[in-house]
C-alpha positions in Angstrom: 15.3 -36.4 24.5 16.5 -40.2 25.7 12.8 -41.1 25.4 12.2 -39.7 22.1 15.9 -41.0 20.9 14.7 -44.3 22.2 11.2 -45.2 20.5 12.9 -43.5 17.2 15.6 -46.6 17.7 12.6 -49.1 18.1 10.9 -48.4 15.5 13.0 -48.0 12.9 12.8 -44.3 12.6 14.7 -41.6 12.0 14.3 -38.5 15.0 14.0 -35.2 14.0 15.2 -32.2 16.4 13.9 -28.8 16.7 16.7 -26.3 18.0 16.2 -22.6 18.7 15.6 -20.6 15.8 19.0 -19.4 14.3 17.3 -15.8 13.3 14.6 -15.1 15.2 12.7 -11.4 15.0 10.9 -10.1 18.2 7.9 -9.4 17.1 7.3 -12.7 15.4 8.4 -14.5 18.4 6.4 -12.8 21.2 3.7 -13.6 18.0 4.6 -17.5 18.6 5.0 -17.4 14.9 8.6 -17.9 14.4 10.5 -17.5 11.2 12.4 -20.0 11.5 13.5 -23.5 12.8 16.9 -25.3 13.1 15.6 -29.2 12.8 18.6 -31.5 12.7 18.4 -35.3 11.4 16.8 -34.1 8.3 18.0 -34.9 5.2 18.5 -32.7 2.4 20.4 -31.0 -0.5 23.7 -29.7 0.1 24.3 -26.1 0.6 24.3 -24.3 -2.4 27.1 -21.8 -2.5 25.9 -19.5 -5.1 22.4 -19.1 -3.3 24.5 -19.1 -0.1 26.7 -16.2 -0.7 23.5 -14.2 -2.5 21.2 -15.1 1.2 24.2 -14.2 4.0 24.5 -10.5 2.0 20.7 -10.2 2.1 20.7 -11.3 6.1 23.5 -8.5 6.7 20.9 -6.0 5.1 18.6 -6.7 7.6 21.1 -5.7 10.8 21.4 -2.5 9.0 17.4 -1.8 9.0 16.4 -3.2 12.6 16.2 -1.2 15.2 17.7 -2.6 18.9 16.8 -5.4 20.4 14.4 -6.4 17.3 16.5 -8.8 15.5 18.8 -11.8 16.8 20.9 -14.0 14.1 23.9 -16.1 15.0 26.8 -16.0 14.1 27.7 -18.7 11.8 23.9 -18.4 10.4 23.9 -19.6 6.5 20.4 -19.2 5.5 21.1 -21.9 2.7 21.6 -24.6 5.4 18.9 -27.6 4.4 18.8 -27.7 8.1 17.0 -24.4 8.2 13.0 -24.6 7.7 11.5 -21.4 6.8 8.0 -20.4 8.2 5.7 -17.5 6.9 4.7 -16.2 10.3 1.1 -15.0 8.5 0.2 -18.3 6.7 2.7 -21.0 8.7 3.6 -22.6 5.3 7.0 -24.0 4.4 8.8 -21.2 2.4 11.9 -20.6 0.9 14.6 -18.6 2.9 14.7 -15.5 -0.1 11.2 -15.2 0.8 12.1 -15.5 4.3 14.4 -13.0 4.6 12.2 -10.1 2.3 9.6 -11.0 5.4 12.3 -10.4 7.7 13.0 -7.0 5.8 9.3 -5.6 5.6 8.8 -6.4 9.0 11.7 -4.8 10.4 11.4 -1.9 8.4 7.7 -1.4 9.9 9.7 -1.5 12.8 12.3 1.2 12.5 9.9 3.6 11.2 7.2 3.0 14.3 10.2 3.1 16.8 9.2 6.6 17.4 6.3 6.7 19.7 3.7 8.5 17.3 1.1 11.2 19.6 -2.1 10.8 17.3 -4.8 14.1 16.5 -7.9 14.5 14.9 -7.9 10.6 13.7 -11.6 9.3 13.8 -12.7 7.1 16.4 -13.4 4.4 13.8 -10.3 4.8 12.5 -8.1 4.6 15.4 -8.1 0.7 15.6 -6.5 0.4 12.4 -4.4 3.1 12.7 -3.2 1.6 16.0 -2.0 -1.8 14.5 0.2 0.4 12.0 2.0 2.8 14.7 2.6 0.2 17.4 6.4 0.1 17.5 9.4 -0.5 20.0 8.7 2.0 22.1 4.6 1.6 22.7 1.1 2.0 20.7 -0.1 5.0 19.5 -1.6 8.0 21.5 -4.6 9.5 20.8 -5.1 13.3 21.8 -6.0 16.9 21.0 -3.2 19.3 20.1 -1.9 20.3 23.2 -1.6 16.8 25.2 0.1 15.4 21.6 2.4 18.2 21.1 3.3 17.9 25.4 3.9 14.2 25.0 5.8 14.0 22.0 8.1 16.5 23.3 8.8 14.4 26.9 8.8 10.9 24.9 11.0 12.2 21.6 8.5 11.1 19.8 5.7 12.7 16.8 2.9 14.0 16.0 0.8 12.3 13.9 -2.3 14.0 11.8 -4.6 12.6 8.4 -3.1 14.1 5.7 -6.1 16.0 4.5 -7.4 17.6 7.2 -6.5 20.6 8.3 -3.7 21.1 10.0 -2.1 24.4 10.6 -2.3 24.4 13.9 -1.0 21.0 15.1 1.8 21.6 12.4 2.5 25.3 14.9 2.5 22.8 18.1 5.0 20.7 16.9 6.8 23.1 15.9 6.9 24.6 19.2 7.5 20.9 20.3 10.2 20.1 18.1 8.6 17.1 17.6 8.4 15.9 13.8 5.0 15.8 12.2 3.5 12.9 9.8 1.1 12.9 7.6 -1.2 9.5 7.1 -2.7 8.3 4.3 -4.2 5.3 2.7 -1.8 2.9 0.6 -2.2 2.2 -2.8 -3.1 -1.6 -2.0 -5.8 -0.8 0.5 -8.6 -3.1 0.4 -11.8 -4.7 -0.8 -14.2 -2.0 -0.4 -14.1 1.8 0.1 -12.5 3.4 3.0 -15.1 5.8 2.8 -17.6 3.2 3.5 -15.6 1.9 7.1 -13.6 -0.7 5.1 -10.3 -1.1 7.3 -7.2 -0.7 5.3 -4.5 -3.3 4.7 -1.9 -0.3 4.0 -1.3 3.4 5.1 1.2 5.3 4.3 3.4 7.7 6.9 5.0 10.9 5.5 7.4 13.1 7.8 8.3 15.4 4.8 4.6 16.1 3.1 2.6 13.4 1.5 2.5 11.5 -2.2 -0.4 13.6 -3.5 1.3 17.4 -2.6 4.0 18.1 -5.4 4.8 21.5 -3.6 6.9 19.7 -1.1 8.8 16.6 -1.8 7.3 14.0 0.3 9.4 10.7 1.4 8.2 8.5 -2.0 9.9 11.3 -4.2 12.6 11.4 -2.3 12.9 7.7 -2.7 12.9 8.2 -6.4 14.6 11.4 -6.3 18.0 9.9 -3.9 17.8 6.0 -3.4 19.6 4.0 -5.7 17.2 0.6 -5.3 19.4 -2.7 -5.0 18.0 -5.1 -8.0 16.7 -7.9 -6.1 14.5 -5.6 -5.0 13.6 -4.2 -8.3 13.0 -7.8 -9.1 10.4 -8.5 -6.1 8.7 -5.2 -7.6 8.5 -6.7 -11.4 6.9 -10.1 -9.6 4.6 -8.0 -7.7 3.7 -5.7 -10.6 3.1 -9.4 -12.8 1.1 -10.8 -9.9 -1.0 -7.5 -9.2 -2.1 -7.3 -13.2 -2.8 -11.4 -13.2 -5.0 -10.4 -10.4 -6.7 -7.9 -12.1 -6.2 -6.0 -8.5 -6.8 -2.6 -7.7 -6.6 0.0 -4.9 -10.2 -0.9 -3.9 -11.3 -3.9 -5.7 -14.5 -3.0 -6.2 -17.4 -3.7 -9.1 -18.1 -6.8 -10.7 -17.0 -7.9 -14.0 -18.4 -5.7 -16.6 -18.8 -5.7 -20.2 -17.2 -5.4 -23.2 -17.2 -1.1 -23.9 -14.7 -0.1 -26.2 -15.7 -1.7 -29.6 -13.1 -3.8 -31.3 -11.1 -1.9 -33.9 -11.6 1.5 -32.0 -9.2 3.3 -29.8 -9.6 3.1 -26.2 -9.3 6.1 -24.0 -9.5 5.9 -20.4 -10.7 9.1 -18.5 -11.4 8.7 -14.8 -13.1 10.8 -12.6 -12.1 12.3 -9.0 -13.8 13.6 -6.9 -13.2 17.4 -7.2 -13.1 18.7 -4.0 -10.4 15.8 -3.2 -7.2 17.2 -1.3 -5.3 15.6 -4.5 -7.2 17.9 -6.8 -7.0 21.1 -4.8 -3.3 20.6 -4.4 -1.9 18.3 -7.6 -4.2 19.5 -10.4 -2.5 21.7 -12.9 -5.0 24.0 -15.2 -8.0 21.1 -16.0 -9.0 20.9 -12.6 -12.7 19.5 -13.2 -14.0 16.2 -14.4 -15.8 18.0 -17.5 -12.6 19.9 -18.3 -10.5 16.7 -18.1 -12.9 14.9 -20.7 -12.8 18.3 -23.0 -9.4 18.3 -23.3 -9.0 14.7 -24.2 -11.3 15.1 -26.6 -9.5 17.9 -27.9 -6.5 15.9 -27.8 -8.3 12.4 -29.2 -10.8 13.8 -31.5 -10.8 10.0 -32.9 -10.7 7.8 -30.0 -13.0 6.0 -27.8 -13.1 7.7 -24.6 -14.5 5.7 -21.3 -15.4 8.1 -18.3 -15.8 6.0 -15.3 -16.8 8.5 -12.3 -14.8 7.9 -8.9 -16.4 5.3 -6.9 -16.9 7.4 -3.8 -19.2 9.7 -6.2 -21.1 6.6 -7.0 -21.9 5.6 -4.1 -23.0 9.0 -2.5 -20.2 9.2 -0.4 -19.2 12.4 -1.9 -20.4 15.6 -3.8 -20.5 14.9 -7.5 -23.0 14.0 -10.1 -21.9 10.4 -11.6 -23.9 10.6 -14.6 -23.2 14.3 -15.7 -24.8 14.7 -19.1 -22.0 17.3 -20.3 -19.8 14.8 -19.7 -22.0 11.9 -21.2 -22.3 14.1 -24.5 -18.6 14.8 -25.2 -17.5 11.1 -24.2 -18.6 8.0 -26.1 -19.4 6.0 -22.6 -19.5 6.6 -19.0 -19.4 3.5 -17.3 -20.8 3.6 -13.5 -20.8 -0.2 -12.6 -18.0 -3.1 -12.9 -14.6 -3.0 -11.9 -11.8 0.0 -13.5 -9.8 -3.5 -14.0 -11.8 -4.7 -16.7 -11.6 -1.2 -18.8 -7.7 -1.7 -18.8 -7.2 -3.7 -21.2 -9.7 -2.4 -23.7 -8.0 0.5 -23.2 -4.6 1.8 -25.1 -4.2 4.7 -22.6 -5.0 6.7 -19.4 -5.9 10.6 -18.9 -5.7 12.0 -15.5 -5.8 15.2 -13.9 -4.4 13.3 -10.4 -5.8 9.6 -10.0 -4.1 6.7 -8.6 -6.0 5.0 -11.9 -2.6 6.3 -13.8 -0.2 4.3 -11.8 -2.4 1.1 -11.8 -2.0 2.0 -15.9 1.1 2.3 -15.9 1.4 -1.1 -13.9 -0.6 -2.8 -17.1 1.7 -0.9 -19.2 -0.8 1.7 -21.1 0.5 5.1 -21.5 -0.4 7.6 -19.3 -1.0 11.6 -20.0 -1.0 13.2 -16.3 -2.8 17.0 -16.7 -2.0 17.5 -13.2 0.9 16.3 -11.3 0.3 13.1 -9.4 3.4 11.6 -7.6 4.5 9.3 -10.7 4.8 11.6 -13.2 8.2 13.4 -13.9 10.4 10.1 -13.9 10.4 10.0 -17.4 7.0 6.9 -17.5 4.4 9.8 -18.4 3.8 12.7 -20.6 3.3 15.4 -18.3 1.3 18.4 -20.0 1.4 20.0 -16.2 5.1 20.6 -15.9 6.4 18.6 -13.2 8.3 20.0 -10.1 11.8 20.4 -11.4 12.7 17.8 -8.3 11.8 15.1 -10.4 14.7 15.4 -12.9 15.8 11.5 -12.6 14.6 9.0 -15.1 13.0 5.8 -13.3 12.6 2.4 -14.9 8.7 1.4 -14.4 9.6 -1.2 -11.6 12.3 1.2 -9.6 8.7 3.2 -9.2 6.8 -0.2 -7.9 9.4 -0.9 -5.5 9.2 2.5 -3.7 5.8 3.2 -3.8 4.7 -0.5 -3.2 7.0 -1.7 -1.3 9.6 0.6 0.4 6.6 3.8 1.0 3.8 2.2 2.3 3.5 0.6 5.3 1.1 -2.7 5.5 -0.3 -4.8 8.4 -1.5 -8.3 8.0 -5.7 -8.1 8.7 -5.8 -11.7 9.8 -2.5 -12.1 12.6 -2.5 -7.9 12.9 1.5 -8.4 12.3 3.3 -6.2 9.9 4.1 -7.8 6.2 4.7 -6.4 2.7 2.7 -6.1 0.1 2.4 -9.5 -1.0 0.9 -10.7 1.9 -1.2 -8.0 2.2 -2.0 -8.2 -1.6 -3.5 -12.3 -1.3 -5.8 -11.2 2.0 -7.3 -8.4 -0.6 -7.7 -11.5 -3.1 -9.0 -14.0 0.0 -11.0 -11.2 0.8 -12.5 -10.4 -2.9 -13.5 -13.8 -3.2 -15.3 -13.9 -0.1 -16.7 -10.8 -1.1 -18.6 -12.1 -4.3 -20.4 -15.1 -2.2 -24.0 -14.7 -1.7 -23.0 -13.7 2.1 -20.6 -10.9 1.1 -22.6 -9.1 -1.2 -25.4 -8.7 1.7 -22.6 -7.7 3.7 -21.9 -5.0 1.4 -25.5 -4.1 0.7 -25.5 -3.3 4.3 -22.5 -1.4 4.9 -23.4 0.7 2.0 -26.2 1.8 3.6 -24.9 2.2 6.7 -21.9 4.8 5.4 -24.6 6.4 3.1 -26.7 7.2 5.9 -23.9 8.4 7.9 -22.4 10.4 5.4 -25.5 12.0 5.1 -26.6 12.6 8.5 -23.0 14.2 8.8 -23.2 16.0 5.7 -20.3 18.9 6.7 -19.6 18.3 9.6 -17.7 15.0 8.8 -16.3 16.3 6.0 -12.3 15.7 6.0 -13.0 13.5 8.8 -14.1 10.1 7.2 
């Protein structure tokens, strides 16, 4: 320190000192990607006290959300304090300590919900890396086993069982049972990538249920019981509207596939946007109400919108040959105006005045855009009041939510999201520009090989497989 005091004296300089970080979180430290630095002999603003009070209340949060030993602040920590510089831990840009501390939040969240050690069956072996960076928590990775080892360990380490949401599961749900260990359902996110996850795309988010999962209304699964109990603070409402404006400017989706398309939906005509699931989808066989078919879905629009414009684009999965379905079925081609197989859903949206669904996540990204949304079956945001429902919804779902109330718990609270290039949990902004970084790199010369080859990689393994991957992929 003399040293360095020393040569600042002879030349002139001023000397800047880095001190330990007044908030530090564990897992970005052992990272080496601290959130923070104390560097004195800068120069800066004063402290402003409005911003000041607003920051310390938002620190407290986070002592409430950590679990032990994953969190250190001290004492006298005011997060305003121009001495402060904040660090994102996934870019290492400067940022400012709001954004800081929502990092802080997402990461420790991550944290208290993997702090049970989770005792993995039946996930894929091409899956299990992924699903590995999600469940690491406090108390050690993931285990993957069959029944019986998962259901014995999770019993001696008070931890859970963890199983994909649609595969069958009756008989690890009877082990844990037998365990008394809890059981969670995975799932993919509703941010999940560039690509399809039934072509080997790794997700950026996953979702972990221990009471049933988004797409089954018969239970009420932790997002509708975020809805249904949590009354959500309103800064984070506000993170969700700047999330929600950012995600439309994007033109982002859960996949973010298709190029650009064209213009379908004449100008002066009513757009109707119908999309297509696949029908033997676990959201279907559970969620769908009486129209449980693609064909049925478009004949009851059309029923409905005997004037409009109606746009069926078939799921992308069916598309590509991943899954059973006919993408250009000409029943469905006579009573709709246009089926659209290439291009991305996101340009449809805003030729469109409004979605049709039985059960589609295309609904909520709708709703996001604000269009108006008719739900035939019962997906998990219909019933708070954004949606006419024409499958009545479970009578659970008797609280009114404000559009972004519904982004903030299934965006950001529900889903759980790990940064692709440090492998450190974030939220979903972070994980929302990697899908953008990645996007663009898709639509280079060298990505669109890529994809030509992973295409026909999955479609020859989903073929080869045929049934006996089913539910597995």
């Amino acid at each position: 320190m003399a040293t360095a005091e020393a040569k600042a004296r002879n030349a002139g300089a001023g000397l800047a000192v880095f001190a330990p970080a007044p908030l530090a979180i564990s897992i970005f430290e052992r990272a080496r990607r601290p959130l923070c630095y104390r560097v004195t002999g800068l120069e800066g603003p004063p402290v402003d006290e409005a911003a000041s009070g607003g920051l310390k209340v938002a620190v407290s949060g986070l002592l409430a959300i950590a679990p032990p030993g994953e969190i250190r602040i001290e004492a006298d920590l005011d997060p305003a304090d121009p001495s402060i510089v904040w660090l994102c831990p996934y870019t290492r840009r400067r940022i400012s300590a709001a954004r800081a501390i929502d990092i802080a939040g997402d990461a420790l969240r991550h944290r208290a919900r993997t702090a049970r050690r989770s005792f993995a069956v039946g996930i894929t072996r091409w899956k299990r890396d992924a699903v590995s960076a999600f469940l690491d928590g406090p108390n050690g990775s993931p285990v993957f086993a069959d029944t019986g080892d998962a259901a014995a360990g999770a019993k001696a380490a008070s931890g859970r069982i963890v199983v994909w949401a649609s595969r069958r599961s009756e008989e690890v749900e009877k082990a844990a049972r037998e365990a008394g260990a809890p059981l969670a359902r995975l799932e993919d996110g509703f941010l999940r990538s560039v690509g399809l996850g039934s072509a080997f795309v790794r997700p950026a988010s996953l979702v972990l249920d221990e009471s049933g999962i988004y797409y089954d209304p018969s239970t009420a699964s932790d997002l509708e019981k975020l809805l249904r109990e949590v009354d959500l603070p309103a800064p984070l409402i506000a993170r969700a509207a700047a999330l929600r404006r950012r995600i439309v400017e994007a033109g982002a989706t859960k996949y973010n596939v298709g190029a650009s398309g064209r213009r379908v939906v004449p100008e002066g005509r009513v757009g109707v946007l119908v999309p297509g699931q696949v029908e033997d989808d676990a959201s279907i066989l559970r969620g769908a109400g009486a129209v449980r078919t693609n064909l049925a879905l478009v004949a009851a629009v059309r029923a409905r919108r005997p004037d409009a414009f109606i746009v069926y684009k078939p799921h992308p999965d069916v598309v590509a040959g991943y899954r059973r379905g006919a993408p250009a079925d000409p029943e469905i081609a006579r009573i709709a105006d246009a089926v659209v197989t290439e291009g991305s859903i996101a340009d449809l949206y805003p030729q469109c005045s409004s979605v049709e669904t039985m059960t589609s996540l295309t609904g909520f990204e709708a709703l996001l855009r604000g269009l108006e949304v008719t739900t035939h079956g019962q997906p998990f945001y219909a019933g708070w009041g954004l949606t006419e429902d024409l499958a009545p919804p479970s009578p659970r779902r008797g609280r009114a939510r404000a559009l972004d109330e519904l982004v903030a718990a299934a965006l950001i609270l529900y889903p759980l999201y790990v940064d692709p290039a440090s492998g450190l949990p974030c939220g979903p902004e972070t994980a929302l520009e990697r899908i953008l970084e990645a996007r663009s790199a898709a639509s280079a010369a060298g990505g669109r090989l890529a994809a030509r080859v992973r295409h026909a990689y999955a479609l020859a393994r989903h073929r080869l497989l045929g049934p006996f991957a089913k539910g597995r992929l």
